[in-house]
Each structure stands twice: as C-alpha cells, then as structure tokens.
C-alpha positions in Angstrom: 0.0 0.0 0.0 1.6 3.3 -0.8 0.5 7.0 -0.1 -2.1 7.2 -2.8 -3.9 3.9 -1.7 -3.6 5.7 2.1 -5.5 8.9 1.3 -8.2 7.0 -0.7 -9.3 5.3 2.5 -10.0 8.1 4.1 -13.3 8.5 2.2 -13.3 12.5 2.1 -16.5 13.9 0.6 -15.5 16.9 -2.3 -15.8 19.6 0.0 -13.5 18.2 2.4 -15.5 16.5 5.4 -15.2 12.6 5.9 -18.1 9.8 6.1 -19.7 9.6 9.1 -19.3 6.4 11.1 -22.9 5.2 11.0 -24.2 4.4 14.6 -24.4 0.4 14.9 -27.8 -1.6 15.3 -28.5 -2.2 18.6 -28.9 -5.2 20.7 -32.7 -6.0 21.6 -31.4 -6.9 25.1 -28.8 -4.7 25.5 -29.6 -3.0 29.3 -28.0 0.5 28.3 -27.7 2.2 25.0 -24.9 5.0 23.8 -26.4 8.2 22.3 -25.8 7.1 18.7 -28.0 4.3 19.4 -30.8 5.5 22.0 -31.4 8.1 18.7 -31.4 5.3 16.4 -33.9 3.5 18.4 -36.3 6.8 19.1 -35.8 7.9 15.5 -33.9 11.0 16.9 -31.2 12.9 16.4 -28.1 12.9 18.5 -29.0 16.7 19.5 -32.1 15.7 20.8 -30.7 13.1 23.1 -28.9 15.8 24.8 -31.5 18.3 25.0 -33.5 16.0 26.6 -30.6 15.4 29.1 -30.0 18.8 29.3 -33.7 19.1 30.5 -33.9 16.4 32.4 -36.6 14.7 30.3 -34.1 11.4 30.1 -31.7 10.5 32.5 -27.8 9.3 32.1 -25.3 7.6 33.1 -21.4 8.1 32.7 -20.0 5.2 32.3 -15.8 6.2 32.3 -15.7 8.0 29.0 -19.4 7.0 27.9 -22.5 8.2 28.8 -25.3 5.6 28.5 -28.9 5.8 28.3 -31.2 3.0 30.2 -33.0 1.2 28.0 -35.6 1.7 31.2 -35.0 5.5 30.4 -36.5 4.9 26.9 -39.1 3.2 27.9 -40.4 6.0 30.8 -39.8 8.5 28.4 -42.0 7.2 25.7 -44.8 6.1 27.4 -45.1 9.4 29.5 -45.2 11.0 25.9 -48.2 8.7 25.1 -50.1 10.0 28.3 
C-alpha cells in the first residue's frame, strides 16, 4: 500500500469533510444504549438526546468516558409521551 492507496481510505467527501461512522444496530437486550444508538432507536437525532438530558426529560449515566442511556430511560420516556 503506498501514499495514494492511504489517502483513498479516508473516504473525504468533495468539499473536504469525511463519512460519518454510522451508529451500529443495537442489541434488543442490550440493558444501556450510547447516544448514537438511544437516537437510532427513538428515530432522533443525537442533538435531541442531549436536549433531553439537558432538560432532564431522560436521564444518564457516565459510564468512564461514555455516557449511557437505560433502555428503562427509553421506555419511561415514551410512554409518559403517550399519556
């Protein structure tokens, strides 16, 4: 692999930003989700994971360098928006 194959794999768009990693499927029994995957699973944006935070609509946990969402959390939260 030489220079050329290098910068190829960095899969820049034309105006000079990269890909996205896309957030990975989550696991039906998975007991905590990261924000990538808590907005997957809402059909949310990542913003609006934090908002919510922010406002104390859905609680977190810091988990070392992640914060995690109960899948509990979820749960609560969309049934009290059903009410």
């Amino acid at each position: 692999m030489d220079a050329h194959d290098h910068a190829d794999r960095a899969a820049k768009y034309p105006n000079g930003t990269t890909r996205r990693k896309r957030p990975r499927e989550p696991h039906p029994a998975a007991l905590a989700y990261s924000i990538d995957e808590a907005a997957h699973v809402l059909g949310v944006s990542r913003r609006t994971i934090y908002e919510l935070i922010a406002e104390g609509r859905l609680r977190s946990a810091k988990l070392y360098a992640r914060r995690l969402i109960p899948r509990a959390e979820l749960e609560r939260l969309l049934a009290e928006g059903t009410e």
